[in-house]
C-alpha angles and dihedrals in degrees: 000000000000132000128203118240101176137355079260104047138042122191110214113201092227084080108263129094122221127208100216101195091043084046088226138145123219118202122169122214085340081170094175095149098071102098125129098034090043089052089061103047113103093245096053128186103248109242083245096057095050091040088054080051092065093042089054094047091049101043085057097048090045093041103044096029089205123190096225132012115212111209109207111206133353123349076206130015095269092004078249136156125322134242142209097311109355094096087062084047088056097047095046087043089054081042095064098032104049095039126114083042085292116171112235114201127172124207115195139174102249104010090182085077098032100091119101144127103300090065092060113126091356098112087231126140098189098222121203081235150359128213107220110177109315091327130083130216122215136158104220127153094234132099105189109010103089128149122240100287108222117229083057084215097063134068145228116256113206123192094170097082120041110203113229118202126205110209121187113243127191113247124227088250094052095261126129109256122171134225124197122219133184107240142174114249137191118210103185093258101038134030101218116207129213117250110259090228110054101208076073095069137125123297098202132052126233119244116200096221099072089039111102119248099265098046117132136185146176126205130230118243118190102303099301118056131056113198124181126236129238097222096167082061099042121106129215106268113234117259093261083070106042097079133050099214102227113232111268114230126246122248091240093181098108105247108239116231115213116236 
């Protein structure tokens, strides 16, 4: 599902956002290429998941055939070494990406440190940001806090803090429950993407009253529907629902018995 937010910019459900008349394609932390240390981790992605990666990524090169595809943040996290088969991931990734003569561009937060292995032999620079139109791409860690954007009538697009939204849901037994979506916002000054994995996604909940007054946004569903929120009719979620609690990791090391 996509739906147009300007005559310069789409979003697409599937968690990207294209710029028709540029012919370019946005992704967010798309970080395909983890694999094999992420598959390790105690907390690892489930082969569906990353299967349903590679069917999202291809559905939006086939069905809006860009001419370049603009990767905002790490390809992995670090962009660091590679391991078992994640150098094969990375190949067939580029494969995909760069074919049909695409350009491929990265945008990160601090491209001094972003180089790494899993740019070698890519062709790609990683840039601290990329005019697009009269918008710019970044990947920052902030929400609010922009710089003038110059043209006055463009934006800045950010890839580096992906909004989450808590929305109250009725309970089978007739109480109030609540369910958290990623979701694209627009702050007034930035429009803020989801992340394209979503174990990427955002770590702290919005809450609209700290949003400015034009502020707009639109929640992820699945990977096919895109539904705005009311955010003028939106309460404040309890504390319970304004942090993901990150997974803790497992103490590996064998505990020794005495004996």
């Amino acid at each position: 599902m996509q739906i147009k937010f300007s005559e310069d910019v789409i979003l697409d459900s599937r968690r990207a956002i294209l710029l028709p008349r540029q012919e370019t394609l946005v992704l967010a932390d798309l970080f395909l290429g983890l694999g094999a240390a992420r598959r390790k981790r105690p907390d690892p992605v489930p082969n569906g998941q990353h299967h349903e990666i590679w069917e999202r990524l291809l559905g939006l090169l086939d069905d809006t055939r860009p001419k370049r595809v603009v990767l905002l943040g790490d390809i992995k996290p670090n962009q660091g070494h590679l391991e078992d088969e994640e150098g094969e991931e990375l190949r067939a990734l580029f494969q995909k990406l760069q074919g049909h003569g695409r350009e491929v561009i990265q945008v990160v937060g601090h491209p001094e440190r972003a180089w790494g292995p899993s740019l070698e032999n890519t062709g790609i620079q990683p840039l601290d940001a990329y005019r697009v139109g009269a918008n710019t791409l970044m990947h920052r860690r902030r929400i609010f806090v922009y710089p003038r954007h110059d043209p006055p009538t463009g934006f800045w697009i950010n890839g580096g803090l992906h909004p989450l939204f808590a929305l109250p849901l009725a309970g089978p037994d007739g109480g109030e429950g609540w369910i958290r979506y990623p979701a694209f916002l627009y702050t007034g000054f930035a429009l803020v993407m989801p992340s394209f994995v979503s174990y990427a996604q955002g770590w702290e909940v919005m809450q609209p009253e700290r949003l400015p007054k034009q502020a707009r946004a639109w929640k992820v569903v699945g990977d096919y529907h895109l539904s705005p929120i009311d955010l003028t009719a939106l309460s404040n979620p309890p504390e319970s629902q304004r942090l993901v609690v990150r997974p803790q990791a497992k103490n590996r090391r064998k505990e020794v018995v005495a004996e």
